[in-house]
VOMITI-821322 format. One record per residue (C-alpha): residue number from 1; residue in one letter; y, x, z. Coordinates in steps of 0.2 Angstrom, whole numbers, plus 5000, padded with zeros to 4 digits. Example, Ala and Ser with C-alpha at 12.3 -4.5 7.8 and 13.67 -1.06 7.14 Angstrom:
2
seq | type | north | east | up
1 | A | 4978 | 5062 | 5039
2 | S | 4995 | 5068 | 5036
END
This chain:
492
seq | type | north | east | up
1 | X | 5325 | 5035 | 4849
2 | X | 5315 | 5050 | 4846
3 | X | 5315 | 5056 | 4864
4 | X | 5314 | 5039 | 4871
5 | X | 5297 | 5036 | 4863
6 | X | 5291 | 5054 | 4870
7 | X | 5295 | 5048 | 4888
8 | X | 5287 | 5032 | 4887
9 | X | 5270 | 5043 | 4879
10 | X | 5273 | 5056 | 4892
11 | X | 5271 | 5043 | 4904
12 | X | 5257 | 5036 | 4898
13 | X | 5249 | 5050 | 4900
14 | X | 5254 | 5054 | 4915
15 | X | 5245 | 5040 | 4921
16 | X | 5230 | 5039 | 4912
17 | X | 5229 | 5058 | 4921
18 | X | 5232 | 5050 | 4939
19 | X | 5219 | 5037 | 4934
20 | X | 5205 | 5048 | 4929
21 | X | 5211 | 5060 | 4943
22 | X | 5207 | 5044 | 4956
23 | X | 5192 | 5040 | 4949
24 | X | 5185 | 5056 | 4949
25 | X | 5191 | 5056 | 4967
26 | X | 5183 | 5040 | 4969
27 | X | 5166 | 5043 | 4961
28 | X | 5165 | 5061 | 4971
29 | X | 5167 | 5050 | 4986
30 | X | 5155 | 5039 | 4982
31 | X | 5142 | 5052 | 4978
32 | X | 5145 | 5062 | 4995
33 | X | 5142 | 5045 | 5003
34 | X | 5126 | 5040 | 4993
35 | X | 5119 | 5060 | 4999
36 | X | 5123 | 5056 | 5019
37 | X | 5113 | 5040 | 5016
38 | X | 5099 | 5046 | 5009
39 | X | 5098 | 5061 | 5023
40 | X | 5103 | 5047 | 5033
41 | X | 5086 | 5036 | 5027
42 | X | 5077 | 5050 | 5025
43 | X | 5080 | 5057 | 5044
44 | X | 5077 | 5038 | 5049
45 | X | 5061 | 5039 | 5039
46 | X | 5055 | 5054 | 5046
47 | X | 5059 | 5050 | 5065
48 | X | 5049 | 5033 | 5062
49 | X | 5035 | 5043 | 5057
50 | X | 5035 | 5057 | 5071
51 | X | 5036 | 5041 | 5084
52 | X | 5020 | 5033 | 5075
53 | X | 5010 | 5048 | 5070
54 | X | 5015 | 5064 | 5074
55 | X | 5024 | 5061 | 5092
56 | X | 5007 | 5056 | 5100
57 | X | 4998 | 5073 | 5093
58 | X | 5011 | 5085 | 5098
59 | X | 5012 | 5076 | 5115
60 | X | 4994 | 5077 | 5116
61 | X | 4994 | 5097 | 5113
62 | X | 4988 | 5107 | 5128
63 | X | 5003 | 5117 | 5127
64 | X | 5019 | 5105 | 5127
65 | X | 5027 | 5102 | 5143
66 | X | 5031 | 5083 | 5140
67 | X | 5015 | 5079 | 5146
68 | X | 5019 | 5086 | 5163
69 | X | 5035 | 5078 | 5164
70 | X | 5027 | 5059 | 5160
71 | X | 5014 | 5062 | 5172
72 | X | 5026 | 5062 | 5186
73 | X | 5033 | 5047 | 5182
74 | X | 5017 | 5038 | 5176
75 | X | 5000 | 5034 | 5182
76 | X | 4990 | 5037 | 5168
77 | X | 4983 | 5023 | 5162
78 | X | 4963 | 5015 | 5161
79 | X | 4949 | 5019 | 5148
80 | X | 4940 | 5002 | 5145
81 | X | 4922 | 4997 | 5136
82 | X | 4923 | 4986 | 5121
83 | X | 4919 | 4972 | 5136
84 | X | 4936 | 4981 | 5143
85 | X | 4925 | 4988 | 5159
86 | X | 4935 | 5002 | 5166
87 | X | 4928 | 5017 | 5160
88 | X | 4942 | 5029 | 5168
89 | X | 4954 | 5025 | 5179
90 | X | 4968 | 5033 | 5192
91 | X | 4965 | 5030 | 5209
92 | X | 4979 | 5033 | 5223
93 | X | 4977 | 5038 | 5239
94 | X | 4986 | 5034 | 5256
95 | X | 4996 | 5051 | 5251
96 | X | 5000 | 5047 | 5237
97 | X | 4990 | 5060 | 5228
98 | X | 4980 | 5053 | 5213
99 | X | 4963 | 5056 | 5209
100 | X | 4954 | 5052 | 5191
101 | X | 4939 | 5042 | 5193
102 | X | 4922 | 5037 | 5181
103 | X | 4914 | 5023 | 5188
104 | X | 4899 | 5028 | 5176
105 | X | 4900 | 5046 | 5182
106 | X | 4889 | 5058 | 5167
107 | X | 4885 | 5041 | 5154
108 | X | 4902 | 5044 | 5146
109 | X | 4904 | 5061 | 5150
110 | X | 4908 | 5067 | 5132
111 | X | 4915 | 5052 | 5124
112 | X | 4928 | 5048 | 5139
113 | X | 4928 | 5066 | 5144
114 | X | 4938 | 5072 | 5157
115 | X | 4958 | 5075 | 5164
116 | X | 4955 | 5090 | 5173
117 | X | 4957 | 5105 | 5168
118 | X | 4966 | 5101 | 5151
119 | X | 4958 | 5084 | 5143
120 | X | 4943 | 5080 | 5133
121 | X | 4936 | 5063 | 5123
122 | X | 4947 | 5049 | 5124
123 | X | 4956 | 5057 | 5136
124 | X | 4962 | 5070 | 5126
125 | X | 4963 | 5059 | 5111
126 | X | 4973 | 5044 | 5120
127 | X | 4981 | 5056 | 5130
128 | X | 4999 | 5052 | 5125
129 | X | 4996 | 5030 | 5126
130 | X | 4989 | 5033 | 5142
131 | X | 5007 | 5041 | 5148
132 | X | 5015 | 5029 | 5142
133 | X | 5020 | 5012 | 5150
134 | X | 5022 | 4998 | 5141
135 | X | 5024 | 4987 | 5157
136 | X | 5039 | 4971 | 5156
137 | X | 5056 | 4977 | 5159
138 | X | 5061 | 4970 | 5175
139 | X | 5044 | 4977 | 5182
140 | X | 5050 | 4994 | 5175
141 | X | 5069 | 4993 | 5183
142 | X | 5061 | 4988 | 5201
143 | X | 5051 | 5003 | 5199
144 | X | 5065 | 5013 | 5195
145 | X | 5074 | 5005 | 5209
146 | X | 5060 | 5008 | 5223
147 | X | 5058 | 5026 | 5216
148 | X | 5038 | 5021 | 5210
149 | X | 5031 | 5028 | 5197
150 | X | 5027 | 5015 | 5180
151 | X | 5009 | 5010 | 5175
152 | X | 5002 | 5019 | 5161
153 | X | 4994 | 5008 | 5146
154 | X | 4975 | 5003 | 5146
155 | X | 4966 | 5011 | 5130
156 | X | 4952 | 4998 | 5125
157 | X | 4937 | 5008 | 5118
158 | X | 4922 | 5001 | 5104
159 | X | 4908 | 5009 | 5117
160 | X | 4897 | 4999 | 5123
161 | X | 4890 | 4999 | 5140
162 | X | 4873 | 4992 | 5138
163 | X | 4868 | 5001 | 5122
164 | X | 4876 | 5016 | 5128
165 | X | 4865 | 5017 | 5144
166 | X | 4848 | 5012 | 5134
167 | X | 4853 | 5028 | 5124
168 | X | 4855 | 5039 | 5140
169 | X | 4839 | 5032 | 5148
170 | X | 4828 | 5035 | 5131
171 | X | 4836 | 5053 | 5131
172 | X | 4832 | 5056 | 5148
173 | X | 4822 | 5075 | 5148
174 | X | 4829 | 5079 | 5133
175 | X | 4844 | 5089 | 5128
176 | X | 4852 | 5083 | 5112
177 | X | 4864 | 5068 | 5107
178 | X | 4864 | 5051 | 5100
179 | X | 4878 | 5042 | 5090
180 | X | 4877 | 5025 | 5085
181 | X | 4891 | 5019 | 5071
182 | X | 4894 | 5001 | 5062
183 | X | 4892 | 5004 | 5044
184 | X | 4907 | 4990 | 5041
185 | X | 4921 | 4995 | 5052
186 | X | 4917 | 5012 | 5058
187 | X | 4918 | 5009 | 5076
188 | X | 4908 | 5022 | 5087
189 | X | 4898 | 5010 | 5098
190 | X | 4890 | 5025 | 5108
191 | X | 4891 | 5044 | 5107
192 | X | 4878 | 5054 | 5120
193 | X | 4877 | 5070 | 5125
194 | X | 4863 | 5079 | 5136
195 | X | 4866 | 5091 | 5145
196 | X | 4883 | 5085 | 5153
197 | X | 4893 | 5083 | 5170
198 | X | 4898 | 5071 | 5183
199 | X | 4918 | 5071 | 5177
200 | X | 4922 | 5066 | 5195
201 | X | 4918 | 5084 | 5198
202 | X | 4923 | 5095 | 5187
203 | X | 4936 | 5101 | 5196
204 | X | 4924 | 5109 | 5210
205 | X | 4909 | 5113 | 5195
206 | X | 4923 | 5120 | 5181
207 | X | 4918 | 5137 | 5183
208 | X | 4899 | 5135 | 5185
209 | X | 4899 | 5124 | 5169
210 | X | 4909 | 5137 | 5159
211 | X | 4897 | 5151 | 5164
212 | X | 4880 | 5142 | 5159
213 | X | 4881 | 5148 | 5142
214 | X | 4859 | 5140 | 5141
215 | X | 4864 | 5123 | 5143
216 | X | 4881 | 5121 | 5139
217 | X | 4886 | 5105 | 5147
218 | X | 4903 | 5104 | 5141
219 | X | 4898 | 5105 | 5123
220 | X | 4898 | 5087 | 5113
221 | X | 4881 | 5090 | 5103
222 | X | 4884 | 5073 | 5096
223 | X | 4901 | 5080 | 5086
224 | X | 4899 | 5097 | 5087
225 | X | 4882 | 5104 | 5091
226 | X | 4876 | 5111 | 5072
227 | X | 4857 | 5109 | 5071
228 | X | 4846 | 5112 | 5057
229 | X | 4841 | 5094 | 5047
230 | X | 4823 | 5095 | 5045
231 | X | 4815 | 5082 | 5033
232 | X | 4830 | 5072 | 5037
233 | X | 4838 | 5084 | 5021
234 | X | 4825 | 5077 | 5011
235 | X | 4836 | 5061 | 5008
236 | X | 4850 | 5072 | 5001
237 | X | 4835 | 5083 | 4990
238 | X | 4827 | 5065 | 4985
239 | X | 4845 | 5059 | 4980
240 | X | 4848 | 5072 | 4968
241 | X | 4830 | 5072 | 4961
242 | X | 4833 | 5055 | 4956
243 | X | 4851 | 5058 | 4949
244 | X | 4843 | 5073 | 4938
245 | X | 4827 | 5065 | 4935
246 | X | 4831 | 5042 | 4929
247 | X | 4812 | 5042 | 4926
248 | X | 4808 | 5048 | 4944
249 | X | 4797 | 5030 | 4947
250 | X | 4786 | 5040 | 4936
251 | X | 4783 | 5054 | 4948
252 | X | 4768 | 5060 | 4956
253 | X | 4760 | 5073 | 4965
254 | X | 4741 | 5081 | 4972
255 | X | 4747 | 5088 | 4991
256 | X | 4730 | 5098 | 4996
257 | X | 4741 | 5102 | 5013
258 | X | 4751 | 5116 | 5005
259 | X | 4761 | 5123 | 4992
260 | X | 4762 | 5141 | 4986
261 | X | 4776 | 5148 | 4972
262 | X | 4774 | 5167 | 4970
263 | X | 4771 | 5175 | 4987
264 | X | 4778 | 5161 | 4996
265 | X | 4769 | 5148 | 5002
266 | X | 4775 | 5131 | 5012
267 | X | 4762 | 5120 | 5022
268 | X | 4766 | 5103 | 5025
269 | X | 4766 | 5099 | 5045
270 | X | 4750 | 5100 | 5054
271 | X | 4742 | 5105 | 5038
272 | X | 4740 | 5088 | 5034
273 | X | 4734 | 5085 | 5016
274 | X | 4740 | 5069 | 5008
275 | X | 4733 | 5067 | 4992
276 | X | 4739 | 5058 | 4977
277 | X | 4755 | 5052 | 4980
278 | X | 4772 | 5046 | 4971
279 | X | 4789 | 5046 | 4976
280 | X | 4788 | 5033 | 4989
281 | X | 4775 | 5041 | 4998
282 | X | 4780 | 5057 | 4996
283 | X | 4797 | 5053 | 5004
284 | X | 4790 | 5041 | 5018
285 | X | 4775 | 5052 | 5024
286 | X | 4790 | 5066 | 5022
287 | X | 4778 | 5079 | 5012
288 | X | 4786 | 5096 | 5013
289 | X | 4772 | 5101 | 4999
290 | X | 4779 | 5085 | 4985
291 | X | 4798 | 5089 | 4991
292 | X | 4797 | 5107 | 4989
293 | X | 4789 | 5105 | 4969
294 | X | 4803 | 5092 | 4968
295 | X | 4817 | 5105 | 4973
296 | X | 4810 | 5120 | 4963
297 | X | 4817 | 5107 | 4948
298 | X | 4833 | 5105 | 4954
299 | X | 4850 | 5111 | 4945
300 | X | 4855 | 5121 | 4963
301 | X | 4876 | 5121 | 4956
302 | X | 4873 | 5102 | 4954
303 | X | 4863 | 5101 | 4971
304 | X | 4879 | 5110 | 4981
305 | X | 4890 | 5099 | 4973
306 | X | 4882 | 5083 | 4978
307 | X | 4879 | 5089 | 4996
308 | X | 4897 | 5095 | 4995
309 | X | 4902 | 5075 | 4989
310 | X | 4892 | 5070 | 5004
311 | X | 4902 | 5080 | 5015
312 | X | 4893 | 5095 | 5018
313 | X | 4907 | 5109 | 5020
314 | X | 4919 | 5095 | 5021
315 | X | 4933 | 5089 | 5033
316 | X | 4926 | 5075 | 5041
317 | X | 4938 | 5058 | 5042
318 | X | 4940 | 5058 | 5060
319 | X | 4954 | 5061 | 5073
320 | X | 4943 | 5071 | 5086
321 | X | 4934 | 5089 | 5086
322 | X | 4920 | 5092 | 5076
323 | X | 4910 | 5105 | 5066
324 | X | 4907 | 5104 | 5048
325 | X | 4890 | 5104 | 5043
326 | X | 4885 | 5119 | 5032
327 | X | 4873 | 5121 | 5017
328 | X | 4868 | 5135 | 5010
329 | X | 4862 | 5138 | 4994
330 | X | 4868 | 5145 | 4976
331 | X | 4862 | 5150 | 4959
332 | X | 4860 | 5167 | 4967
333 | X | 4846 | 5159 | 4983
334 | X | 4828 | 5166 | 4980
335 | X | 4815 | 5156 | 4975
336 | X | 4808 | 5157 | 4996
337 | X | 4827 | 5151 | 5001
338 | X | 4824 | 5135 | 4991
339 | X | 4808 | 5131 | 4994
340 | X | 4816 | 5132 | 5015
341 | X | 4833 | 5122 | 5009
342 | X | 4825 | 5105 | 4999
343 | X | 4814 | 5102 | 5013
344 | X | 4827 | 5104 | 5027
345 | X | 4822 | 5122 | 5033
346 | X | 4835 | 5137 | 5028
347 | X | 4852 | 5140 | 5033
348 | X | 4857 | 5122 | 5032
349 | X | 4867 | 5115 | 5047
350 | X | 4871 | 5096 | 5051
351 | X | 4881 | 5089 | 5065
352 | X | 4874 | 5073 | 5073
353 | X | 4891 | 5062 | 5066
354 | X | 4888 | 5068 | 5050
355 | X | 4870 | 5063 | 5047
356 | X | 4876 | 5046 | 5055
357 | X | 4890 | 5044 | 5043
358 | X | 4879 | 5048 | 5030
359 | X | 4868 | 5031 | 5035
360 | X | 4883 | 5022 | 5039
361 | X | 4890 | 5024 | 5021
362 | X | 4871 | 5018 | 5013
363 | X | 4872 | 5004 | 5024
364 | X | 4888 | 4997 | 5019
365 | X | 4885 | 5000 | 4999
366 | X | 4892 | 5017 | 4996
367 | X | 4909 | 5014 | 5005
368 | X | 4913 | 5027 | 5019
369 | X | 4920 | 5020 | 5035
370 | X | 4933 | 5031 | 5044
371 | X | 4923 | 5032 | 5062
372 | X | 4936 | 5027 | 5077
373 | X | 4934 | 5024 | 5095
374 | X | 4950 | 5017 | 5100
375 | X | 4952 | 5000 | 5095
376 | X | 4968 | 4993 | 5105
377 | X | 4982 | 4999 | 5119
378 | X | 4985 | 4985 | 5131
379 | X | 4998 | 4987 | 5145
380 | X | 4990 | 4983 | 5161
381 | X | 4994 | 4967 | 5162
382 | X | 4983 | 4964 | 5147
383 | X | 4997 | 4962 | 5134
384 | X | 4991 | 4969 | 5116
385 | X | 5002 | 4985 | 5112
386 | X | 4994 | 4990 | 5097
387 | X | 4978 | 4984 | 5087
388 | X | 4968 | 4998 | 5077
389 | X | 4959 | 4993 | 5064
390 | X | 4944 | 4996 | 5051
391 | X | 4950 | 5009 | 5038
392 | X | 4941 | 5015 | 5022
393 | X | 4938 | 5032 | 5018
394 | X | 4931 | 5033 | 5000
395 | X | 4914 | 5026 | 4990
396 | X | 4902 | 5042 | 4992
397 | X | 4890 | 5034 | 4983
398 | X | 4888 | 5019 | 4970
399 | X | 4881 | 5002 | 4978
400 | X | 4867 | 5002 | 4964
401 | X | 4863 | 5021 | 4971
402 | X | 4861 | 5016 | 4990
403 | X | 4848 | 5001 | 4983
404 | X | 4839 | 5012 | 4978
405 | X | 4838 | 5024 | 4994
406 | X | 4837 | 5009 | 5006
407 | X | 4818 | 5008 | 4996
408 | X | 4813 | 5025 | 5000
409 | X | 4824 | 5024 | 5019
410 | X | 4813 | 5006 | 5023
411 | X | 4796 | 5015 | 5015
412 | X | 4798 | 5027 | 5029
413 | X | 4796 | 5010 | 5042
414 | X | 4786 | 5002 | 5033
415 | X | 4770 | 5015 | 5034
416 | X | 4778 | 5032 | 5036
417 | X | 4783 | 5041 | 5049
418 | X | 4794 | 5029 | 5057
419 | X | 4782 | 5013 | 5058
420 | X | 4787 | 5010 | 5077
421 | X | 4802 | 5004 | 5071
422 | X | 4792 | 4992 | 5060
423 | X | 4797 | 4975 | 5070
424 | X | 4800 | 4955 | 5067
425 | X | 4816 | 4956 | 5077
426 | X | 4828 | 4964 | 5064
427 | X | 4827 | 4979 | 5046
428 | X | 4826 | 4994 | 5050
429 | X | 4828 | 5010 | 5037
430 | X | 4825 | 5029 | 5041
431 | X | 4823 | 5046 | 5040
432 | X | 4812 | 5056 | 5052
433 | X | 4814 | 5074 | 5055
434 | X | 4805 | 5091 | 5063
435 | X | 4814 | 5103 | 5062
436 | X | 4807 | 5122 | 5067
437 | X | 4818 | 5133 | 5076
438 | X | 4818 | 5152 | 5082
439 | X | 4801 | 5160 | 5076
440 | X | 4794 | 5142 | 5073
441 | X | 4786 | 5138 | 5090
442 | X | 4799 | 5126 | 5095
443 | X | 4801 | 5109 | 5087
444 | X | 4818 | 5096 | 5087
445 | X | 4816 | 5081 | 5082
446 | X | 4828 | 5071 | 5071
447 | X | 4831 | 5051 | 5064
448 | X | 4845 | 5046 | 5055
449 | X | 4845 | 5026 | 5049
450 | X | 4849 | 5009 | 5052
451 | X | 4845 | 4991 | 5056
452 | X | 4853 | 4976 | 5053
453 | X | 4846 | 4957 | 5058
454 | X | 4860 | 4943 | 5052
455 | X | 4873 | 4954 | 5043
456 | X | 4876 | 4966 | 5058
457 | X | 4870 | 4984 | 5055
458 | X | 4869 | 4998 | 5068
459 | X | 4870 | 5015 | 5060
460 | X | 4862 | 5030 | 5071
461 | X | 4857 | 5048 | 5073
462 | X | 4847 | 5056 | 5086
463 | X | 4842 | 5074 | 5087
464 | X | 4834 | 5080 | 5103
465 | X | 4828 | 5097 | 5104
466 | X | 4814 | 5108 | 5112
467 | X | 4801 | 5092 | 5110
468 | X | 4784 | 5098 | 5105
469 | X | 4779 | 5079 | 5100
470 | X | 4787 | 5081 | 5083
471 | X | 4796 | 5066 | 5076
472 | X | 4791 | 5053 | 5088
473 | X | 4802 | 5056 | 5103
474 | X | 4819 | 5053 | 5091
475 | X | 4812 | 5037 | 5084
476 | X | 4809 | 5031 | 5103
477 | X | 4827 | 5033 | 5108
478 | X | 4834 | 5024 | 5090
479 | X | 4822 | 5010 | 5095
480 | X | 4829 | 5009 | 5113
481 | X | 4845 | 5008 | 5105
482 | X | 4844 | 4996 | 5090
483 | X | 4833 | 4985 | 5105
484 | X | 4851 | 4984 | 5116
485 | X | 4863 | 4982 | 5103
486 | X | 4853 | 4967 | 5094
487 | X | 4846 | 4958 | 5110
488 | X | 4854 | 4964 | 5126
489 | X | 4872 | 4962 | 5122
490 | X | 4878 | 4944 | 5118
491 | X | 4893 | 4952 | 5111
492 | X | 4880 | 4955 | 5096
END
């Protein structure tokens, strides 16, 4: 009986072992299968986002082959205004060779750019939806059948023609650039650039235009030309006055035309003695005199960082080529290289884009729009690949803080330096700017603001340079523009 009852346990376990040895067997299975789905997922995952996000960039990339290989099976497609006006299209011969052509020849020059000679603008920045077809299927399998080549998708642009061409003609003399932003969505409406190029040609003028190292043609001023800001840094200089100082309504100051600290001594421009004045009119007759006695007060590690929060030294949320705009100042600056940096003078550099952002942002409340250009991909038959739309980047300043600066910004309309912009037909805000370069003798003049009439706003920046008139010639050209965009176009 004895060994019976062993037998009957040894069995038991014997099975218990066989059990645990199969679901041991089981569960190891199960968990080999769980790891090849989630590299299965996560190589899913990460193919998605190549195709959406990364594909088009490494496509774009001057150096990968790819975009050779789709150009000879596709005709790159059009570039098209917010009205969808061809802005850039491929044009076939008899022979079959194809010839990019810009119907508005040097008006887009920089924003559209060019497909010769690597790409620029939206050319470079679409590259990738432009060789692509997204045409119907059976018109694709015909074309494969016939040998001819597919048709490229249409990129659909937010630049508009009319106010693009009022900016141009206003400009016309001057080297410099003019952006033009909506504060609520971000869209670019029109980005200018003197000196530039026929794109038709730059094929024959390549060369030529790489060799003129005095103008610099190919250089978009309007994203990447660095100039200094002139008294349009005084906003940033008033902005941290007021955040040091909450009693600045209380401010006044006694401007006999100049202001001396030590050795160093600051004259306001044209010597121009302004008397009594507070804040308001310090900041709208843009008293170098008032703003440097201001700036001596400042808390300079405070004053970076707030420059630094308004994207000074900053990457910029934007999918093209820029320059960051540079300030320079420190605990350690003289007493001379602040006095020169509150009142826009120094080492301080500002891009065009940034200075508009800057506006942008004060216009809509404090919230940052990310600035865009592409705003759909149609095939060419008109059908909607893909929509793009309004992003936020991040609130670079409180909505009670930007009511306060759209005081001072519609002070300067009102009866400072700006009044031309002073109209019935829609709000205007600003900053005007001089700036001095080389040894002083040459001027550029600066105006970053806005305007809205019914709820739309136009943010802008203008900076043209070498203009011995001072501030007015800027404030002509933003009035040429904000005129188009709020009576010319329909659309607005």
């Amino acid at each position: 009986m004895e060994v019976h009852s062993n037998e009957k346990e040894n069995r038991k376990v014997n099975k218990k072992t066989k059990q645990k040895k199969k679901t041991n067997s089981n569960r190891q299975i199960m968990n080999v299968t769980y790891i090849f789905l989630l590299i299965f997922v996560m190589m899913t995952g990460y193919f998605v986002n190549y195709q959406m996000n990364e594909g088009a960039e490494i496509i774009n990339n001057a150096y990968n082959k790819r975009e050779e290989i789709l150009a000879k099976s596709i005709i790159r497609g059009n570039i098209l205004s917010n009205d969808k006006t061809i802005l850039a299209q491929t044009l076939t011969k008899e022979d079959g060779t194809e010839i990019r052509n810009y119907p508005y020849e040097q008006l887009f020059a920089h924003a559209v750019g060019y497909s010769t000679h690597g790409q620029t603008g939206i050319e470079l920045l679409a590259n990738y939806r432009l060789l692509t077809s997204n045409s119907p299927m059976l018109e694709i399998a015909a074309d494969d059948l016939h040998g001819k080549k597919h048709i490229g998708d249409n990129v659909v642009t937010s630049l508009d023609i009319s106010v693009s061409e009022a900016a141009y003609q206003a400009m016309e003399g001057y080297k410099g650039a003019v952006i033009a932003i909506e504060p609520a969505t971000g869209k670019i409406i029109t980005l200018i650039s003197k000196p530039d190029f026929n794109p038709n040609v730059v094929a024959d003028i390549y060369s030529d235009l790489i060799a003129d190292d005095n103008n610099s043609n190919l250089l978009n001023r309007a994203t990447g030309g660095l100039y200094t800001p002139g008294s349009t840094f005084k906003l940033f200089t008033l902005y941290e006055y007021i955040r040091e100082n909450p009693d600045y309504e209380d401010y006044h100051y006694d401007c006999n035309g100049s202001i001396s600290v030590d050795e160093y001594r600051i004259k306001c421009s044209g010597g121009a003695a302004h008397g009594e004045e507070d804040i308001y009119d310090s900041f709208a007759y843009s008293c170098n005199s008032s703003f440097v006695n201001m700036g001596l007060t400042l808390n300079k590690n405070a004053f970076v960082s707030t420059c630094k929060r308004l994207l000074f030294d900053s990457d910029l949320p934007i999918h093209f080529p820029y320059s960051q705009s540079e300030i320079s100042l420190s605990e350690k600056s003289s007493v001379f290289e602040t006095m020169q940096t509150v009142m826009g003078q120094g080492k301080t550099l500002v891009t065009p884009i940034h200075l508009c952002m800057i506006a942008a942002a004060i216009a809509n409340d404090g919230l940052l729009m990310k600035p865009y250009i592409v705003t759909s991909i149609e095939n060419h038959n008109g059908k909607t690949i893909k929509t793009y739309h309004p992003s936020s980047y991040r609130e670079i300043l409180l909505p009670e803080e930007t009511a306060v600066l759209k005081k001072f910004l519609r002070s300067v309309v009102e009866y400072g330096t700006a009044k031309r912009l002073n109209t019935e037909k829609y709000i205007a805000y600003g900053k005007t700017g001089t700036a001095q370069i080389e040894d002083g003798s040459r001027n550029n003049s600066l105006f970053m603001g806005f305007a809205e009439q019914d709820g739309k706003k136009l943010a802008i920046c203008v900076v043209l340079e070498d203009t011995p008139e001072g501030t007015i010639p800027a404030v002509t050209v933003a009035k040429a523009v904000f005129d188009s965009y709020y009576f010319t176009n329909e659309n607005y």
